[in-house]
mmCIF file of the N, C-alpha and C atoms, coordinates in Angstrom:
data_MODEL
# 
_entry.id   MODEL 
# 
loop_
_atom_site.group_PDB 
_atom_site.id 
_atom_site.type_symbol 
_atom_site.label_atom_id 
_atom_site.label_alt_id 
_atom_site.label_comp_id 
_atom_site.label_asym_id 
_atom_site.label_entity_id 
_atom_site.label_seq_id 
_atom_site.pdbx_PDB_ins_code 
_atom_site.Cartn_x 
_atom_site.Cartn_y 
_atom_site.Cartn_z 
_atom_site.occupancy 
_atom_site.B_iso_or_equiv 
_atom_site.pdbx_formal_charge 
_atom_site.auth_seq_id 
_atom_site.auth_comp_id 
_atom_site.auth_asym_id 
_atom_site.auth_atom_id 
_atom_site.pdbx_PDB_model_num 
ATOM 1   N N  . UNK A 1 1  ? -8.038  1.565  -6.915 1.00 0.00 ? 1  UNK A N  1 
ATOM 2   C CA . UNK A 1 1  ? -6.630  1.258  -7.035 1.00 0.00 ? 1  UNK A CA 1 
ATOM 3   C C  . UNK A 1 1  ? -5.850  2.046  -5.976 1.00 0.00 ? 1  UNK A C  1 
ATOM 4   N N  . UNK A 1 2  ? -4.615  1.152  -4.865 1.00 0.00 ? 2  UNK A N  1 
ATOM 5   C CA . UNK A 1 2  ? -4.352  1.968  -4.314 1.00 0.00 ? 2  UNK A CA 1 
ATOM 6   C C  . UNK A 1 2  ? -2.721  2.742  -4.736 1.00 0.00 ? 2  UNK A C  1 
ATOM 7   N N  . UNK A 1 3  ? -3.101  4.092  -4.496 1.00 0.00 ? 3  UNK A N  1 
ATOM 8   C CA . UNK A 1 3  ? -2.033  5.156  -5.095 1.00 0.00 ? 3  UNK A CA 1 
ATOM 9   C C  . UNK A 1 3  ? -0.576  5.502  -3.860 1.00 0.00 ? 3  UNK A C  1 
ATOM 10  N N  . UNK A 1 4  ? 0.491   5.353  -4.641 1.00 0.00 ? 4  UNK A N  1 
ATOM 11  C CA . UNK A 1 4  ? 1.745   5.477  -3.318 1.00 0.00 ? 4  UNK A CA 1 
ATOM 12  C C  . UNK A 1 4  ? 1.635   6.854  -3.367 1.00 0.00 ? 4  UNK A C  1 
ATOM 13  N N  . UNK A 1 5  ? 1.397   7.543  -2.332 1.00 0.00 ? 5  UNK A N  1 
ATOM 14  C CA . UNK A 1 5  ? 1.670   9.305  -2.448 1.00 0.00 ? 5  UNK A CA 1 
ATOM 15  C C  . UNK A 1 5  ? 2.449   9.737  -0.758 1.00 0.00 ? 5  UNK A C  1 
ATOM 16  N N  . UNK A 1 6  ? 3.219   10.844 -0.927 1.00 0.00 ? 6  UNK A N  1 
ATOM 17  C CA . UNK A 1 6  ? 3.954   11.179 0.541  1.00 0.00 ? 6  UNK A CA 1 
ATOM 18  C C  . UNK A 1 6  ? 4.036   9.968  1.778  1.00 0.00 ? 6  UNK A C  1 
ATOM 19  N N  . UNK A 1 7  ? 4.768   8.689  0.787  1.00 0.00 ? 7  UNK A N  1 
ATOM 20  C CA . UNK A 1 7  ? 4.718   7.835  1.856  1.00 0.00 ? 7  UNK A CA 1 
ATOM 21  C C  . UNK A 1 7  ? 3.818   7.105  2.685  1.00 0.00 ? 7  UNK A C  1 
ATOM 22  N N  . UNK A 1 8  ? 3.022   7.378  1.390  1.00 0.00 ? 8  UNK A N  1 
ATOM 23  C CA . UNK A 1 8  ? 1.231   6.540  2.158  1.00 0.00 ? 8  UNK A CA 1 
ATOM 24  C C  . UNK A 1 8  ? 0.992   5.779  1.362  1.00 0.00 ? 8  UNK A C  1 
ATOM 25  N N  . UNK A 1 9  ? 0.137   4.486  1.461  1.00 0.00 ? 9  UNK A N  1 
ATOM 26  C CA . UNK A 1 9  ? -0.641  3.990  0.361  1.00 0.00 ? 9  UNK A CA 1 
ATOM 27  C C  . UNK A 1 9  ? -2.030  4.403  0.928  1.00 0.00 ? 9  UNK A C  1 
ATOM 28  N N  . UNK A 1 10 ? -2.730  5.289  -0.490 1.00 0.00 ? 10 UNK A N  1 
ATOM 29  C CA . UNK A 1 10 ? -3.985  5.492  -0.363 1.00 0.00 ? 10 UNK A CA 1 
ATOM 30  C C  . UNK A 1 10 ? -5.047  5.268  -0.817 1.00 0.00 ? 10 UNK A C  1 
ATOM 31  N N  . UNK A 1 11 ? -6.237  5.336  -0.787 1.00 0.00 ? 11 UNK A N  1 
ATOM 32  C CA . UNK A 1 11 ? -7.256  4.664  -1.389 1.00 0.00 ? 11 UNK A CA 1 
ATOM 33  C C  . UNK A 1 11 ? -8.434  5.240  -0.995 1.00 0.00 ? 11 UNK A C  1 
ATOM 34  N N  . UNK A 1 12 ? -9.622  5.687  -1.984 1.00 0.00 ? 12 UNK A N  1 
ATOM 35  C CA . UNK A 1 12 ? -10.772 5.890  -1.646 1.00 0.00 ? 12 UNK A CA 1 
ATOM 36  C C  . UNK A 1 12 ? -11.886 4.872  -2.259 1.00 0.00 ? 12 UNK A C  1 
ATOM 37  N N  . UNK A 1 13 ? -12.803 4.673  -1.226 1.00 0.00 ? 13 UNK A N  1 
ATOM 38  C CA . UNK A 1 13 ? -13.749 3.528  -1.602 1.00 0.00 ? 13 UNK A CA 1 
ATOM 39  C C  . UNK A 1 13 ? -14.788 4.221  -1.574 1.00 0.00 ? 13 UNK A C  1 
ATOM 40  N N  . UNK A 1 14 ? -16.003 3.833  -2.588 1.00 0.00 ? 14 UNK A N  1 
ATOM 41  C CA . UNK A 1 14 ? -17.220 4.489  -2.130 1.00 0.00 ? 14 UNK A CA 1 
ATOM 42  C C  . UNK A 1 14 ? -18.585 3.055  -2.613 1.00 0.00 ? 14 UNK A C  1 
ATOM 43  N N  . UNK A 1 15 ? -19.599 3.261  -1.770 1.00 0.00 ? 15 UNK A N  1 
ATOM 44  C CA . UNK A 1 15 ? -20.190 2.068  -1.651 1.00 0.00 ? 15 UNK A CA 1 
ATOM 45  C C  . UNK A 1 15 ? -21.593 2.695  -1.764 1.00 0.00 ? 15 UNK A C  1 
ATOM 46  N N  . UNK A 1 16 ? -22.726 2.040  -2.127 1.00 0.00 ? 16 UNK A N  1 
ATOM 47  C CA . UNK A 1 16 ? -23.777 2.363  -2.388 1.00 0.00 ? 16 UNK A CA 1 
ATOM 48  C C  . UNK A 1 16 ? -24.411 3.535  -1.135 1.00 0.00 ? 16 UNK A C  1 
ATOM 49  N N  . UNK A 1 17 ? -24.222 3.388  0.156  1.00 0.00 ? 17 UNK A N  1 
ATOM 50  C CA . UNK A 1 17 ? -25.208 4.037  0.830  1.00 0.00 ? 17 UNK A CA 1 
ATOM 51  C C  . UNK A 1 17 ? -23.908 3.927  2.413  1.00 0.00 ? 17 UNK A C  1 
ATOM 52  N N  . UNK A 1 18 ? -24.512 4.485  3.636  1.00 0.00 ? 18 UNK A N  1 
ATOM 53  C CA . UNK A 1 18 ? -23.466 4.867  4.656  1.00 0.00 ? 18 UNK A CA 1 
ATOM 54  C C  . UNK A 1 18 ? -23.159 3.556  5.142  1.00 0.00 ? 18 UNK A C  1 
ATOM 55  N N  . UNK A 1 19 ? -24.483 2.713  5.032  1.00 0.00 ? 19 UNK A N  1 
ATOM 56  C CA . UNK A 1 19 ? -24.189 1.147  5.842  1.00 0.00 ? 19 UNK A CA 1 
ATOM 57  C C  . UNK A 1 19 ? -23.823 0.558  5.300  1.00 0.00 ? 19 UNK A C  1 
ATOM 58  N N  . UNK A 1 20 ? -23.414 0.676  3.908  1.00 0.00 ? 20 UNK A N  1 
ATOM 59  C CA . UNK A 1 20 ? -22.481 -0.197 3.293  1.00 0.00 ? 20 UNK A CA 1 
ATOM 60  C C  . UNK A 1 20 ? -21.113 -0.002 3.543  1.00 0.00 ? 20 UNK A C  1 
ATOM 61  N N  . UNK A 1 21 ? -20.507 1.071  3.690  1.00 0.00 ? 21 UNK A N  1 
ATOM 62  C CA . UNK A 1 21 ? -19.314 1.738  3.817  1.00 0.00 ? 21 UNK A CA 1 
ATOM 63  C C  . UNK A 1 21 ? -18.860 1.512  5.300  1.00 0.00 ? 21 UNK A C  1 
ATOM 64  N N  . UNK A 1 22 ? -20.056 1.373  6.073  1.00 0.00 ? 22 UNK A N  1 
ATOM 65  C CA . UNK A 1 22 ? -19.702 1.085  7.607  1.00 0.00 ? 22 UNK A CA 1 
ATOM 66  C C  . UNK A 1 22 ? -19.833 -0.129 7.972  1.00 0.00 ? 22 UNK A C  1 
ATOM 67  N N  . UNK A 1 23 ? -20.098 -0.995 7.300  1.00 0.00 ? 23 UNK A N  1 
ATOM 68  C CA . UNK A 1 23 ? -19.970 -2.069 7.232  1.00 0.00 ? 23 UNK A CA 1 
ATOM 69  C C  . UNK A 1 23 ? -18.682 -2.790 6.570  1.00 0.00 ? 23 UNK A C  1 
ATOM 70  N N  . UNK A 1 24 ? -18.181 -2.318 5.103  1.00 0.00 ? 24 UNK A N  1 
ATOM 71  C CA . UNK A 1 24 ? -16.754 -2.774 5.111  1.00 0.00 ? 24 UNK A CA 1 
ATOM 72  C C  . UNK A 1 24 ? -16.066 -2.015 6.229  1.00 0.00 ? 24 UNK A C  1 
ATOM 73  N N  . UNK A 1 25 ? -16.104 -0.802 7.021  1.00 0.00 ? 25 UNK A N  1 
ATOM 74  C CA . UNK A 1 25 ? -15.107 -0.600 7.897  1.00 0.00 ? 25 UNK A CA 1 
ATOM 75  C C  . UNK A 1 25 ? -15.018 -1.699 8.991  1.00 0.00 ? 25 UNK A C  1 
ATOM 76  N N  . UNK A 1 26 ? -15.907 -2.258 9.473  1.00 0.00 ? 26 UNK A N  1 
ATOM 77  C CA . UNK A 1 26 ? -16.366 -2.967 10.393 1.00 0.00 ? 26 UNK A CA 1 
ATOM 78  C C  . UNK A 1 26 ? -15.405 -4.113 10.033 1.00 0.00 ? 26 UNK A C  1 
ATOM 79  N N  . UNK A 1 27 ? -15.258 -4.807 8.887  1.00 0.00 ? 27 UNK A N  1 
ATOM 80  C CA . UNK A 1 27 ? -14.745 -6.079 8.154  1.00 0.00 ? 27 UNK A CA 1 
ATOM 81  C C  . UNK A 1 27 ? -13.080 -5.375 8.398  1.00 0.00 ? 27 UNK A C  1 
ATOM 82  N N  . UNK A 1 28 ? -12.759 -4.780 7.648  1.00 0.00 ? 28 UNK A N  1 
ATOM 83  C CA . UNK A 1 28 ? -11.303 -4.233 7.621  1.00 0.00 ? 28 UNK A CA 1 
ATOM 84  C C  . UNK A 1 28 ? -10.836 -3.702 9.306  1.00 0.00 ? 28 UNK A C  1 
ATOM 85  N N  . UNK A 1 29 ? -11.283 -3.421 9.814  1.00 0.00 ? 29 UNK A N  1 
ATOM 86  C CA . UNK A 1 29 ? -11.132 -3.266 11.234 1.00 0.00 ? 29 UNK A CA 1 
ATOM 87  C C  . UNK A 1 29 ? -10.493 -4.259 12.035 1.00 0.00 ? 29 UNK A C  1 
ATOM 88  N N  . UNK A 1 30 ? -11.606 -5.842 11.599 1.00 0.00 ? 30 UNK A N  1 
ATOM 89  C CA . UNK A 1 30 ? -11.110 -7.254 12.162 1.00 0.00 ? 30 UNK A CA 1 
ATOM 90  C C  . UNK A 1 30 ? -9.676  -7.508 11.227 1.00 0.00 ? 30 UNK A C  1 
ATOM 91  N N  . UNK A 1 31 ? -9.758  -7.438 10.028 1.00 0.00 ? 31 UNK A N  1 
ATOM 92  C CA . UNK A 1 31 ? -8.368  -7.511 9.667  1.00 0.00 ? 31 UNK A CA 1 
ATOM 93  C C  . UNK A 1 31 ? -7.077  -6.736 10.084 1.00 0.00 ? 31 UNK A C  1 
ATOM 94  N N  . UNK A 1 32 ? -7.332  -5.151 9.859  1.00 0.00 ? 32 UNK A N  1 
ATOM 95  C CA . UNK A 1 32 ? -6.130  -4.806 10.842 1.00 0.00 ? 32 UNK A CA 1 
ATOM 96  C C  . UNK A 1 32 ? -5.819  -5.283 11.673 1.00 0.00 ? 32 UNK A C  1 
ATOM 97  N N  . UNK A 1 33 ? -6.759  -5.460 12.832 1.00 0.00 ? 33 UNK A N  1 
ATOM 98  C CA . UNK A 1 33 ? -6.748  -6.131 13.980 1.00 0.00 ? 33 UNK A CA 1 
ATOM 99  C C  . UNK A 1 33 ? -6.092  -7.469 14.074 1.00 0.00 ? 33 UNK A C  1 
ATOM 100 N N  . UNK A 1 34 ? -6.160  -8.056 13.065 1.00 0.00 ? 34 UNK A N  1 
ATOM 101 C CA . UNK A 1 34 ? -5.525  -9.126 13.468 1.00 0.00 ? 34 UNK A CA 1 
ATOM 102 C C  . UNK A 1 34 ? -4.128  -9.274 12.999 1.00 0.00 ? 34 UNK A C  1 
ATOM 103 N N  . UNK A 1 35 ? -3.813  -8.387 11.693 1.00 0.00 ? 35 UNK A N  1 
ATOM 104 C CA . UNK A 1 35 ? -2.499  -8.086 11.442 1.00 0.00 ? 35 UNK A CA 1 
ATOM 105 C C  . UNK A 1 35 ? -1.435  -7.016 12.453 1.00 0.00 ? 35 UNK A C  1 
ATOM 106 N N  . UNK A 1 36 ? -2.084  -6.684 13.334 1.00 0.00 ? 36 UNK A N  1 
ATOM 107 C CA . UNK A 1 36 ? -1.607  -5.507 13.763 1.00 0.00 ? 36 UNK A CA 1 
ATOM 108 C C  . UNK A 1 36 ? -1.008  -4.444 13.599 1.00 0.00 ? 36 UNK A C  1 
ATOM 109 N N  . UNK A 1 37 ? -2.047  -3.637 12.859 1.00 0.00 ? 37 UNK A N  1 
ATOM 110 C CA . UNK A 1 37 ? -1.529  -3.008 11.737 1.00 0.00 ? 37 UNK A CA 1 
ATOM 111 C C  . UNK A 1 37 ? -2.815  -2.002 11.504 1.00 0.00 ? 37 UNK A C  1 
ATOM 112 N N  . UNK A 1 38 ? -2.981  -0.710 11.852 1.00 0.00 ? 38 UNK A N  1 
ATOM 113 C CA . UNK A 1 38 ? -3.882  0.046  12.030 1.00 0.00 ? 38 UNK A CA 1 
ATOM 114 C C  . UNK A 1 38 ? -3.888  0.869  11.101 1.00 0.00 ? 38 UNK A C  1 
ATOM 115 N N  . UNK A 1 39 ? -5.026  1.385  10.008 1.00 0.00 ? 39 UNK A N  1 
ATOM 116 C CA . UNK A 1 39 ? -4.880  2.280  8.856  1.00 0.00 ? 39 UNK A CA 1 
ATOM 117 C C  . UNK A 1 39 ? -5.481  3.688  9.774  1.00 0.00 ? 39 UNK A C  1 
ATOM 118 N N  . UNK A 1 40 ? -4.920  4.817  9.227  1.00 0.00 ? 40 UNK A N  1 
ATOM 119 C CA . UNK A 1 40 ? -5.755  6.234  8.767  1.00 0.00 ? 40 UNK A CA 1 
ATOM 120 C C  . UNK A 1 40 ? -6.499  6.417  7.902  1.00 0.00 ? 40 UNK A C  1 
ATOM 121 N N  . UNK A 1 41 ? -7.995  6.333  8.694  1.00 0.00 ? 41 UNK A N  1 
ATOM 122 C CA . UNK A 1 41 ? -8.757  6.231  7.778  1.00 0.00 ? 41 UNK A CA 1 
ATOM 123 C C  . UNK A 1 41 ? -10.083 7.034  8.048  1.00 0.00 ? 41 UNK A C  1 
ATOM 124 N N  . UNK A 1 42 ? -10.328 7.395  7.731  1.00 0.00 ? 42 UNK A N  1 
ATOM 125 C CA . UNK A 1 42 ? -12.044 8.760  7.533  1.00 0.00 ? 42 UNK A CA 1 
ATOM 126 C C  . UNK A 1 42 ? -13.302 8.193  6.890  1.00 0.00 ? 42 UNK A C  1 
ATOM 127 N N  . UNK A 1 43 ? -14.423 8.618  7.634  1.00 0.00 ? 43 UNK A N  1 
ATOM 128 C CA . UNK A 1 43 ? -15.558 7.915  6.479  1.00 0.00 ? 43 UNK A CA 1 
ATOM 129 C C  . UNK A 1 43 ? -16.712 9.305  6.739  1.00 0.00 ? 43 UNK A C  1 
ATOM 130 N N  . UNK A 1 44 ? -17.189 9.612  5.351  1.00 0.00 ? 44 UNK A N  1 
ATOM 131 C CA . UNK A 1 44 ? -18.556 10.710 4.920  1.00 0.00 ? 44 UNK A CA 1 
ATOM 132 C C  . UNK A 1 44 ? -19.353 9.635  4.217  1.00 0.00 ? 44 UNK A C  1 
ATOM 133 N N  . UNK A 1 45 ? -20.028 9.449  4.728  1.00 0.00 ? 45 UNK A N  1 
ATOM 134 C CA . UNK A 1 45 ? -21.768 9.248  4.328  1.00 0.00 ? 45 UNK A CA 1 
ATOM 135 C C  . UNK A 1 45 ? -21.031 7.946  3.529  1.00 0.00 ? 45 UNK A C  1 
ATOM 136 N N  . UNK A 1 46 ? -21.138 7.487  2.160  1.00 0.00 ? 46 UNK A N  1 
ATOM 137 C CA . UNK A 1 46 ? -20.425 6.532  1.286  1.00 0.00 ? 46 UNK A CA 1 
ATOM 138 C C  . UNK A 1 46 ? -19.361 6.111  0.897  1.00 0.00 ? 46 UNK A C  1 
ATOM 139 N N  . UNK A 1 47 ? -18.435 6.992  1.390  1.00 0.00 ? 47 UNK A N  1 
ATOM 140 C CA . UNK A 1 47 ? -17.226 6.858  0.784  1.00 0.00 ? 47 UNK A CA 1 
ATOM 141 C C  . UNK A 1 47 ? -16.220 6.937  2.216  1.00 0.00 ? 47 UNK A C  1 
ATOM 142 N N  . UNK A 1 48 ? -14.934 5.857  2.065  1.00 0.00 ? 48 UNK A N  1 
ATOM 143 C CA . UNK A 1 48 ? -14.241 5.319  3.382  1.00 0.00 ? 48 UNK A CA 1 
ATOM 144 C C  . UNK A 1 48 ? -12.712 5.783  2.623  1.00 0.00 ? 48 UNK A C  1 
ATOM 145 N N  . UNK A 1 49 ? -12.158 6.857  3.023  1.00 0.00 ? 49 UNK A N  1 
ATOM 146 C CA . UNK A 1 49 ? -10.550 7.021  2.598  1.00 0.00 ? 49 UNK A CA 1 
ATOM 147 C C  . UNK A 1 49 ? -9.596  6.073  3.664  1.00 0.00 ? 49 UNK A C  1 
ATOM 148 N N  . UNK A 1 50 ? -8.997  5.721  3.005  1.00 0.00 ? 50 UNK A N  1 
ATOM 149 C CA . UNK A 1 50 ? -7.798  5.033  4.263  1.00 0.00 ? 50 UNK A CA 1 
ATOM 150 C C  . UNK A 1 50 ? -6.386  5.357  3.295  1.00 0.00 ? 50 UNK A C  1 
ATOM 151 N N  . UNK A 1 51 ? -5.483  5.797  4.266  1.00 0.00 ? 51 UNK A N  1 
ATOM 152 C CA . UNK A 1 51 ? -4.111  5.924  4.473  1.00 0.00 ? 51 UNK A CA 1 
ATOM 153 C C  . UNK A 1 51 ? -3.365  4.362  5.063  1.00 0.00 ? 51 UNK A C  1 
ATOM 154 N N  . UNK A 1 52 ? -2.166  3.809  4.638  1.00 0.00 ? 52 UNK A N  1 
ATOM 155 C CA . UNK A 1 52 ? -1.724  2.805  5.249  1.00 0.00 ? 52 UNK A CA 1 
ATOM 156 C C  . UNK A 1 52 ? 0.347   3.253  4.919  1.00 0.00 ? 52 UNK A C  1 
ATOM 157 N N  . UNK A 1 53 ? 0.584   3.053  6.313  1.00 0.00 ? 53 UNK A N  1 
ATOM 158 C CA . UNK A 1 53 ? 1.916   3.743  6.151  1.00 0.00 ? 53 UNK A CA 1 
ATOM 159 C C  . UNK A 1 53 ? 2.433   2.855  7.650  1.00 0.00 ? 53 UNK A C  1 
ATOM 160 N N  . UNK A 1 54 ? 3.658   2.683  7.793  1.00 0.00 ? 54 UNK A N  1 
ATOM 161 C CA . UNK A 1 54 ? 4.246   1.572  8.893  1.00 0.00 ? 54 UNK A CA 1 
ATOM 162 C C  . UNK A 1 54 ? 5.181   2.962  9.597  1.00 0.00 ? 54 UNK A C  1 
ATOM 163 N N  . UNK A 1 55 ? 4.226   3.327  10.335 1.00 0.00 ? 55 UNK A N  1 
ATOM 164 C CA . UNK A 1 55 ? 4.915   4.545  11.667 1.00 0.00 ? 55 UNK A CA 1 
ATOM 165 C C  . UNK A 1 55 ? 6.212   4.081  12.882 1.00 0.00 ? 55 UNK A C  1 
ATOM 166 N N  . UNK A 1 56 ? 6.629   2.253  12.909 1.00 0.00 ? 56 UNK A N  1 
ATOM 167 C CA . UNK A 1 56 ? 7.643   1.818  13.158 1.00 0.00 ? 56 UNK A CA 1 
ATOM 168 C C  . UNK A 1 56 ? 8.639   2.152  12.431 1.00 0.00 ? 56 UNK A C  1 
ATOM 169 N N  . UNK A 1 57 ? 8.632   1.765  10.980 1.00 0.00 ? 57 UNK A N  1 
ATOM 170 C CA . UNK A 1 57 ? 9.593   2.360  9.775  1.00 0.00 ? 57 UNK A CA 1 
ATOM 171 C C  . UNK A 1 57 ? 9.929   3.666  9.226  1.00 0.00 ? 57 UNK A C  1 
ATOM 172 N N  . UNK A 1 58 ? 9.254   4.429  10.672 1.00 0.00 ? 58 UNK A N  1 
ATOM 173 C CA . UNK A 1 58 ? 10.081  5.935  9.977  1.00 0.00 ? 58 UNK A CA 1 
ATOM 174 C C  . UNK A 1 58 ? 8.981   6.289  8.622  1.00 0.00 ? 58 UNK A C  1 
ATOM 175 N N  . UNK A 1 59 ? 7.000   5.882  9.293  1.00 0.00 ? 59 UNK A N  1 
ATOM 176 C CA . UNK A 1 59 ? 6.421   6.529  8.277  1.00 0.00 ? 59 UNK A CA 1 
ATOM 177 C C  . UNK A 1 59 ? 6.673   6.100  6.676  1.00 0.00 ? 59 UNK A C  1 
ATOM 178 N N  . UNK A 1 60 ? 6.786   4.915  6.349  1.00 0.00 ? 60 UNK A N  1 
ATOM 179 C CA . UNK A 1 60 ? 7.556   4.486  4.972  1.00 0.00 ? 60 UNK A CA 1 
ATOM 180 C C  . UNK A 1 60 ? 6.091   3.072  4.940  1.00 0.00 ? 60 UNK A C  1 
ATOM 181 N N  . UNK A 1 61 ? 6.130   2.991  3.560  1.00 0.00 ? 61 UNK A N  1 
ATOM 182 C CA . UNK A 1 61 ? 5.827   2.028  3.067  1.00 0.00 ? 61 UNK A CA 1 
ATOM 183 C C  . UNK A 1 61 ? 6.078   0.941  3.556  1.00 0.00 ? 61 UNK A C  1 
ATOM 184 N N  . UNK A 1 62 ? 5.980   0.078  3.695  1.00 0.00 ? 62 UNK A N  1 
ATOM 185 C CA . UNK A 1 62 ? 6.755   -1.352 3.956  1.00 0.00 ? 62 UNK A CA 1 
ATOM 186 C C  . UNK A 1 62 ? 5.795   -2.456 3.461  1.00 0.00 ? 62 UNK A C  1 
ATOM 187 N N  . UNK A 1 63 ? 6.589   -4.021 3.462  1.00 0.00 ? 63 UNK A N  1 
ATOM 188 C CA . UNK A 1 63 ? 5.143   -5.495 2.921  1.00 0.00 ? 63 UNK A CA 1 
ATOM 189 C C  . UNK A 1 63 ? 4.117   -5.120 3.815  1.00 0.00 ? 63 UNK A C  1 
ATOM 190 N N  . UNK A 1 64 ? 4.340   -4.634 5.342  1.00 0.00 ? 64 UNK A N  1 
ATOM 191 C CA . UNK A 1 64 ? 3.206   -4.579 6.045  1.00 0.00 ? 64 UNK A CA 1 
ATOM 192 C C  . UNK A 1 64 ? 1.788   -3.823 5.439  1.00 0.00 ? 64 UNK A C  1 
ATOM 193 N N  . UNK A 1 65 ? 2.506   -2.790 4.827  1.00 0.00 ? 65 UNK A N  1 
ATOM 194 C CA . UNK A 1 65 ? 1.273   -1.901 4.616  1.00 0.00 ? 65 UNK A CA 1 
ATOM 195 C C  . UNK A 1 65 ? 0.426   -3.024 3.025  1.00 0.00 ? 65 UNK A C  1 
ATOM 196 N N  . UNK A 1 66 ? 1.560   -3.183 2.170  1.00 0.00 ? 66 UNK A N  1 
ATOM 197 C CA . UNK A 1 66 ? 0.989   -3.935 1.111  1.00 0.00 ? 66 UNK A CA 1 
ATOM 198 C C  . UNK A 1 66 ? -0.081  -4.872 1.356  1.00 0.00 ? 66 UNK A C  1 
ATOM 199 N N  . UNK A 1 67 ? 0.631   -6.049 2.141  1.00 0.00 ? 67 UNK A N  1 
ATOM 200 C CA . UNK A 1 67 ? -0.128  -6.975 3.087  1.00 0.00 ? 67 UNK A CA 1 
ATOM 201 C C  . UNK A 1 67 ? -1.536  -6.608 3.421  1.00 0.00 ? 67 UNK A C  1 
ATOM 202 N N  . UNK A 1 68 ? -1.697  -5.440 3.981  1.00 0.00 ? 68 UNK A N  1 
ATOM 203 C CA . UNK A 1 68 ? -2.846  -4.815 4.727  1.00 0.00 ? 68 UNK A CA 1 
ATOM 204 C C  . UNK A 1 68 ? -3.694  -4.753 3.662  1.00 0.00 ? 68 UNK A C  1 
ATOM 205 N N  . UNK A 1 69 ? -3.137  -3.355 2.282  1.00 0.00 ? 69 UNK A N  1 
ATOM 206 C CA . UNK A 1 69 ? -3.697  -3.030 1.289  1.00 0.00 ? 69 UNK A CA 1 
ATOM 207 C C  . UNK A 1 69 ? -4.534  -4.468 0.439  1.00 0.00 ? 69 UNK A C  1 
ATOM 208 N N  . UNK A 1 70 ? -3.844  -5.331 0.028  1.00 0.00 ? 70 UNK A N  1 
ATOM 209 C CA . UNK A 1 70 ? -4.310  -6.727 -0.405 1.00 0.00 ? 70 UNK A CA 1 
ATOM 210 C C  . UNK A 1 70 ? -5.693  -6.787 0.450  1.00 0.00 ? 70 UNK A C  1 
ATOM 211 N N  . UNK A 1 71 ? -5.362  -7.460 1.534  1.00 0.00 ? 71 UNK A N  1 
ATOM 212 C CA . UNK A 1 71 ? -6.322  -8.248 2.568  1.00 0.00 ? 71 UNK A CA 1 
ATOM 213 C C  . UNK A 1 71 ? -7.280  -7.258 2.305  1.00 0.00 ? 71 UNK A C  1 
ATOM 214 N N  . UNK A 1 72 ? -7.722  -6.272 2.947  1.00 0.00 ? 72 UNK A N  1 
ATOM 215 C CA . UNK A 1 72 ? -8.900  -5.290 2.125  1.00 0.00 ? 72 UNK A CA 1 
ATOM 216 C C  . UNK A 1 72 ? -9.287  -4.792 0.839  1.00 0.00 ? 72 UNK A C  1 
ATOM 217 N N  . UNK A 1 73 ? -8.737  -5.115 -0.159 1.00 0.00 ? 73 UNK A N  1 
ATOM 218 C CA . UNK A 1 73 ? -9.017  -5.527 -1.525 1.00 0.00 ? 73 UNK A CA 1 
ATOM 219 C C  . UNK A 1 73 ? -9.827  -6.891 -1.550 1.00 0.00 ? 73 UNK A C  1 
ATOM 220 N N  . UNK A 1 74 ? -9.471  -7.739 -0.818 1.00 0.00 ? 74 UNK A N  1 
ATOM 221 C CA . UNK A 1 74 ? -10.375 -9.112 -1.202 1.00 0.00 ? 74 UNK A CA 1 
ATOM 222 C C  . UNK A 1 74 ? -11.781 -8.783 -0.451 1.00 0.00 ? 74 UNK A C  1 
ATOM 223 N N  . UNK A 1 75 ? -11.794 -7.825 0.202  1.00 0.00 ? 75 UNK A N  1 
ATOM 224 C CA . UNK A 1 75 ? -13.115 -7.571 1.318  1.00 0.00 ? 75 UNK A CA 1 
ATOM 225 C C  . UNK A 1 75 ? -14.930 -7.200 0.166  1.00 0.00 ? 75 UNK A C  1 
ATOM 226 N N  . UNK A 1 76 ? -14.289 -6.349 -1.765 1.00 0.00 ? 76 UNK A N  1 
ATOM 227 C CA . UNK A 1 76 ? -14.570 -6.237 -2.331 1.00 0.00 ? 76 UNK A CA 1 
ATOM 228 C C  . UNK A 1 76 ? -15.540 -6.898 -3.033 1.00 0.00 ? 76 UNK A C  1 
# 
């Protein structure tokens, strides 16, 4: 579930093993990409944190980030 905190939407995913986890990054990557719309995001061994925050808007939430958040929810 993703959590609103200091102006971020955040989220930690964790997936059976590293190539699973680097493999949804791989998927969510083409989606940012095509939204234009780039997350902060970190990956250890299984587990992929991403940050999503609109750095045009003064660092704020915005549909963009929601938008984003969704589209990598269906990646699930």
């Amino acid at each position: 579930m993703w959590e609103e905190k200091d102006n971020k939407l955040t989220r930690t995913f964790e997936f059976k093993d590293f190539v699973e986890a680097w493999g949804f990054m791989c998927k969510a990557a083409i989606i940012a990409e095509k939204m234009d719309h780039h997350p902060n995001w970190s990956n250890v061994y299984n587990r992929v944190n991403i940050e999503l925050t609109t750095h045009d808007a003064g660092n704020t939430i915005t549909e963009k980030d929601r938008k984003l958040a969704a589209a990598i929810d269906q990646l699930l």
